[in-house]
C-alpha positions as CSV (number, residue, x, y, z in Angstrom):
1,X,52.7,-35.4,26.5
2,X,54.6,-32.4,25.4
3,X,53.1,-31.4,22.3
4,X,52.7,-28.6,20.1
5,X,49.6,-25.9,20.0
6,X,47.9,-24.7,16.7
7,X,45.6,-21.7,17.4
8,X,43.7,-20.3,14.6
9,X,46.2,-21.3,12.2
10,X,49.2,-20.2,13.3
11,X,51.9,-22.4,15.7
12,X,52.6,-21.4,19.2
13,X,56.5,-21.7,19.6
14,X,56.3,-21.8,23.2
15,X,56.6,-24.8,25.3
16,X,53.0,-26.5,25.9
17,X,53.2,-29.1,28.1
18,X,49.3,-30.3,27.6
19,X,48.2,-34.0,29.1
20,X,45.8,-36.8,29.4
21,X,44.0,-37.4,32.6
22,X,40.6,-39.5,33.4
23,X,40.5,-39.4,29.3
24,X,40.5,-35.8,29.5
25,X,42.6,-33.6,27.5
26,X,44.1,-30.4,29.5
27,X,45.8,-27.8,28.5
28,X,47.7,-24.6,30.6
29,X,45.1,-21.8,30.7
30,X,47.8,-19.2,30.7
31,X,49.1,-20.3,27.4
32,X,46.5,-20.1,25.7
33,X,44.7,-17.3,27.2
34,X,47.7,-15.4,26.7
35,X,48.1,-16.4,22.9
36,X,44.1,-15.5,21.8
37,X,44.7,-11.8,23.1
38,X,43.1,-12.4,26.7
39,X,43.9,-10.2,30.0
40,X,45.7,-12.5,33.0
41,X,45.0,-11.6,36.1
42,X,46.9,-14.2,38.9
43,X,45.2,-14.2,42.6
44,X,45.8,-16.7,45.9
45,X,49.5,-16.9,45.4
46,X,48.6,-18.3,41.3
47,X,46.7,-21.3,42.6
48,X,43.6,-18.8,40.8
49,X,43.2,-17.4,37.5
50,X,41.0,-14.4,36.0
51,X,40.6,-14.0,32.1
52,X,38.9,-11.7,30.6
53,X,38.2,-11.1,26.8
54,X,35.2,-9.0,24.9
55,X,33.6,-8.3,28.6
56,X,33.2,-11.7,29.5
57,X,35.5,-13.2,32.4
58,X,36.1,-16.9,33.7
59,X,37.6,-17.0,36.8
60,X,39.5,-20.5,37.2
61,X,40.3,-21.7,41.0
62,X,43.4,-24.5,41.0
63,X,42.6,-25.2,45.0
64,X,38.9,-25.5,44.4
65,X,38.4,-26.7,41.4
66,X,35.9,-24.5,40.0
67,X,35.3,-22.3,37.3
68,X,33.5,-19.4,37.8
69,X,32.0,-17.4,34.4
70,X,31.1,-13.9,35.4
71,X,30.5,-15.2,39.0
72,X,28.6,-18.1,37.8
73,X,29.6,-22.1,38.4
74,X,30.1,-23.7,35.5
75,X,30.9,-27.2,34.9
76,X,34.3,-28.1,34.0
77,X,34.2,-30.6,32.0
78,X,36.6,-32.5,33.7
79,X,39.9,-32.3,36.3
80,X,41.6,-28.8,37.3
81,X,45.1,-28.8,39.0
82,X,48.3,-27.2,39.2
83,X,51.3,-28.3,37.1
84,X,54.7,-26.5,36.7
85,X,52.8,-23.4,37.8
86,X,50.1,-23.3,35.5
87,X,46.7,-24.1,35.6
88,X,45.7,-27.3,33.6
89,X,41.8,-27.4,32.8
90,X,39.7,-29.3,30.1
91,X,40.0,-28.5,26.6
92,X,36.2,-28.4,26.0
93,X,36.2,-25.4,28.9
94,X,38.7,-23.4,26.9
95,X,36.5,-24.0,23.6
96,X,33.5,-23.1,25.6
97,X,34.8,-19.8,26.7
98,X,36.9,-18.8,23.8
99,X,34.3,-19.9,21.0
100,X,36.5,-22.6,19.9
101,X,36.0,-26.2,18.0
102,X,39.3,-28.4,18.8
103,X,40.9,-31.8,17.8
104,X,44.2,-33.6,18.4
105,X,46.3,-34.8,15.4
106,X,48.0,-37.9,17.2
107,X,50.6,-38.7,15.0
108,X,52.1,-34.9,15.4
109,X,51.2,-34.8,19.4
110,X,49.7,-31.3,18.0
111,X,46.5,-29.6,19.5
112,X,44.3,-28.1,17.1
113,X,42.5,-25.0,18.3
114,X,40.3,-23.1,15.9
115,X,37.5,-20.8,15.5
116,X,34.6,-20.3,13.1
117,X,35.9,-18.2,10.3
118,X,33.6,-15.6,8.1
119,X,34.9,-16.4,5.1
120,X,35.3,-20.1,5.8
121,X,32.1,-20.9,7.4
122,X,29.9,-22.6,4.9
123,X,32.4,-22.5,2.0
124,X,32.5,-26.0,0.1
125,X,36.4,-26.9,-0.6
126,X,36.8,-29.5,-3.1
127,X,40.0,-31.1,-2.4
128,X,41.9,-33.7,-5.1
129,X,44.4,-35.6,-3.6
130,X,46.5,-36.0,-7.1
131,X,47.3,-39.5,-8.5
132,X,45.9,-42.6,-6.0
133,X,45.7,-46.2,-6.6
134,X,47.6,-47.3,-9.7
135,X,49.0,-44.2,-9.9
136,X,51.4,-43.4,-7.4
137,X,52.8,-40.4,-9.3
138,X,56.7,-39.4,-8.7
139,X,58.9,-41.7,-6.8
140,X,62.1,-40.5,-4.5
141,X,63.4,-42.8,-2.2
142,X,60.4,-44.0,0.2
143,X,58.2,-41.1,-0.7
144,X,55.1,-41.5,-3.1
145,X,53.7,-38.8,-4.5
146,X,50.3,-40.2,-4.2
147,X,50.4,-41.3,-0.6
148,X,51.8,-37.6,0.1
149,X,49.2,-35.9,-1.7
150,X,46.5,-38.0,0.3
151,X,48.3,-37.0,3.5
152,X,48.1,-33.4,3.0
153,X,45.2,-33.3,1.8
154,X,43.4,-34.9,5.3
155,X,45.4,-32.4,7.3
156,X,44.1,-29.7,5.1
157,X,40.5,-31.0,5.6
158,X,40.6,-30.9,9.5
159,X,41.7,-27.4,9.5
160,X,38.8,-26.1,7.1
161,X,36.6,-28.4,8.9
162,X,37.5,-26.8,12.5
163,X,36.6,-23.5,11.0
164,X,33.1,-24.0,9.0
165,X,34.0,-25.1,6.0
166,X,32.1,-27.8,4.0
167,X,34.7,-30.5,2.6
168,X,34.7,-33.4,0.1
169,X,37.4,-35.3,-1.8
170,X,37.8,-36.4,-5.7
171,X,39.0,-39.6,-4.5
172,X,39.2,-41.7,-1.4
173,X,42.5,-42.6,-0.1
174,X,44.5,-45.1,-2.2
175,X,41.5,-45.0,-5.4
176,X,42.3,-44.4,-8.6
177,X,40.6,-41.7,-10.6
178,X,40.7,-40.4,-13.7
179,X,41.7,-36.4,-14.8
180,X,38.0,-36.5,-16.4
181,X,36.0,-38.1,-13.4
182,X,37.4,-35.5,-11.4
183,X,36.4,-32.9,-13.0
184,X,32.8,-34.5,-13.5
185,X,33.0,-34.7,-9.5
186,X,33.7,-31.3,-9.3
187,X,31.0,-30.4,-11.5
188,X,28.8,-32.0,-9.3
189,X,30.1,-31.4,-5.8
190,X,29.2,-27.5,-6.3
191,X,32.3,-26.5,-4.7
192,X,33.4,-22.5,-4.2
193,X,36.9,-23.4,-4.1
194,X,39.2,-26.6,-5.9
195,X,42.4,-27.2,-3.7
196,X,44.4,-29.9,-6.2
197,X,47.5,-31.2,-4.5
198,X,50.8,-32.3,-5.9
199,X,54.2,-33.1,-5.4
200,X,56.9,-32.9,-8.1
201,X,59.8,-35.1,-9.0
202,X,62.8,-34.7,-11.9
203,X,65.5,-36.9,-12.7
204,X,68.3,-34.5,-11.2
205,X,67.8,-33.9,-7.3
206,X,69.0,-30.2,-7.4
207,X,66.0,-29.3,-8.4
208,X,64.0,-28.4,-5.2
209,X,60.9,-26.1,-4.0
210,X,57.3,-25.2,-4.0
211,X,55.1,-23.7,-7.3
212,X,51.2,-22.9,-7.5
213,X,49.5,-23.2,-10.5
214,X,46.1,-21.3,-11.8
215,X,44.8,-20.2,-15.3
216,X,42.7,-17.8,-17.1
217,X,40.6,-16.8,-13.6
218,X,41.6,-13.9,-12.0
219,X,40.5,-15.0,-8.8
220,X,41.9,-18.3,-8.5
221,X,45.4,-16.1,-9.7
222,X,44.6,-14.5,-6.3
223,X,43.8,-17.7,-4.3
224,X,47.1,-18.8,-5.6
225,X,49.1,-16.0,-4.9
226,X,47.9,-16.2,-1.2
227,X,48.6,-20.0,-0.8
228,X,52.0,-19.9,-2.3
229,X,53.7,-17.3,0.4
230,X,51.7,-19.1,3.4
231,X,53.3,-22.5,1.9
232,X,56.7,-21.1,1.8
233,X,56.7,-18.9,5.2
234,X,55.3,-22.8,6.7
235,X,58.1,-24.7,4.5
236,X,60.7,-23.0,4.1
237,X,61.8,-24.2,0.6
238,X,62.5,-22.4,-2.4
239,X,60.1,-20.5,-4.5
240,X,59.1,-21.5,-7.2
241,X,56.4,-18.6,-8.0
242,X,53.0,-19.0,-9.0
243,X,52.9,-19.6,-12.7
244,X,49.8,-20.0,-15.1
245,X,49.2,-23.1,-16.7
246,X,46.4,-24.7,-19.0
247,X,45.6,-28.1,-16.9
248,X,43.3,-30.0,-17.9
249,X,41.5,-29.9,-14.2
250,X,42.1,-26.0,-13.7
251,X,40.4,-25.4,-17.8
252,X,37.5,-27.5,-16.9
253,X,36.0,-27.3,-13.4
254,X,33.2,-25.0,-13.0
255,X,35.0,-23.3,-9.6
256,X,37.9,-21.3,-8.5
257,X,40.7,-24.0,-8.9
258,X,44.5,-24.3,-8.1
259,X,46.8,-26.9,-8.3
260,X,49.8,-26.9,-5.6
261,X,53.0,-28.7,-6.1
262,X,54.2,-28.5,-2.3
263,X,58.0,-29.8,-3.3
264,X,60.2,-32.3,-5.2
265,X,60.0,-36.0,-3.7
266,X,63.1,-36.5,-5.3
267,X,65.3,-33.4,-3.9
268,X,68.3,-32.9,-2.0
269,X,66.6,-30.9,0.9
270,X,63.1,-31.2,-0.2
271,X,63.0,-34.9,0.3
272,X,63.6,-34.6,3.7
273,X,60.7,-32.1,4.4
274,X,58.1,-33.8,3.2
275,X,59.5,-37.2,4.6
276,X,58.5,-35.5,8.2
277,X,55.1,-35.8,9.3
278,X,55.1,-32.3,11.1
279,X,56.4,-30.6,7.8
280,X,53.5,-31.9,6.1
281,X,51.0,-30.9,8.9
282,X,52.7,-27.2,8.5
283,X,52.3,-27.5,4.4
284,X,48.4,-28.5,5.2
285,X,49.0,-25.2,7.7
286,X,50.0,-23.1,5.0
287,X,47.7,-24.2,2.6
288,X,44.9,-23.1,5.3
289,X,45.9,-20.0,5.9
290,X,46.0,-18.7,2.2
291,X,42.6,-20.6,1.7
292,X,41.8,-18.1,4.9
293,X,43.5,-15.2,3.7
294,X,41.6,-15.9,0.0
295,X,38.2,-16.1,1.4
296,X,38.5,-13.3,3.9
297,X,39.8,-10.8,0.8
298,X,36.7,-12.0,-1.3
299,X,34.4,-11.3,1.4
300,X,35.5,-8.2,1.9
301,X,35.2,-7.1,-1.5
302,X,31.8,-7.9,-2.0
């Protein structure tokens, strides 16, 4: 596998040529070292590698296959060895010594890499997953709106997951569920945050781009703000804005709630956005990251 590399919610553009070996997932040291701010030190003609981050340093041997953490032997955790002049060694090592939880989203050959964020950890995210079961929402082409809000929503829930948050859904993929059940779950889940996902569609396909709704709250104004320019630097499609509206779900759930239309099924150049897998990983990216960005400000003002 060639693959890509998420690390603490942000894409590494770089190649990352990761693999499978004896059931083992490896990645190149170097990369990621070199991408979570760690100092490279190459010895033995690069057939060794010394990192070093926040004092602590793990020394990495290609010819012996050891790992040495400040002069200790550690276990690996599975095979070391040399490829295209890098140093491939287990994932779980790299998670050990960086602090890291990890997980592999197969159907996007993409490593996830994350830490435990403040202002995540322990947060309960109450995701809705708009329309499901009888009602599939807006139609364009193949795309359903409530098979796309579903999607989105399970890449959104690994990435808060990775990083300490608590996560539940309204509804379970493919069930129908009523506007006033929801909000009954909500009431009862206990959530901090409500992340309700959408997907628009109009009878004219010029009509393309990404909009954030909130109301009355000033925080979830705030939350939305954040998640709508994280969505569009991820998507690249047109903005929308964030705009206040009186929802039925956002007037009656007891939490900060926003409702995210990530783009119109039945658009010119939207359409084929969310018709790739990756793109919807990246709108579940941005979505995280103004969660993240959210929750970190509101720490910090307390």
């Amino acid at each position: 596998m060639s693959g890509r590399l998420l690390v603490n919610g942000r894409i590494w553009e770089g190649e990352m040529p990761a693999e499978w070996r004896e059931e083992v997932l490896l990645l190149p040291l170097s990369v990621v070292a070199e991408r979570l701010g760690a100092r490279l030190e190459w010895h033995a003609c690069g057939e060794e590698l010394e990192i070093e981050k926040d004092g602590s340093k793990l020394t990495i041997s290609a010819s012996e296959k050891t790992a040495l953490w400040q002069g200790e032997k550690v276990p690996t955790g599975g095979p070391i060895h040399l490829k295209q002049g890098m140093i491939m060694v287990p994932v779980s090592l790299i998670c050990r010594y960086f602090h890291l939880t990890w997980t592999y989203v197969e159907d996007v050959d993409t490593v996830v890499l994350s830490r435990q964020e403040p202002g995540l950890k322990g947060k309960r995210i109450l995701l809705d997953p708009g329309h499901g079961g009888a009602d599939p929402g807006g139609v364009g082409g193949d795309l359903v709106e409530a098979e796309l809000n579903w999607d989105v929503a399970w890449r959104l829930a690994e990435l808060l997951r990775l990083s300490g948050a608590e996560v539940e859904y309204t509804r379970l993929q493919g069930e129908t569920m009523s506007v006033s059940r929801r909000v009954d779950g909500a009431i009862q889940a206990g959530a901090d945050l409500l992340i309700s996902i959408h997907h628009n569609s109009f009878m004219h396909a010029e009509l393309n781009g990404t909009e954030t709704y909130w109301y009355h709250n000033w925080s979830a104004h705030q939350l939305a703000k954040s998640v709508q320019n994280h969505l569009l630097e991820e998507l690249e499609t047109a903005n929308r804005g964030v705009r206040e509206a009186a929802f039925y779900l956002l007037r009656h759930v007891p939490v900060v709630p926003i409702l995210v239309k990530v783009g119109f099924v039945t658009g010119s150049h939207d359409n084929a956005v969310l018709a790739d897998r990756w793109m919807r990983e990246r709108a579940a990216l941005g979505i995280f990251r103004g969660i993240r960005e959210y929750t970190e400000g509101s720490a910090s003002r307390l």
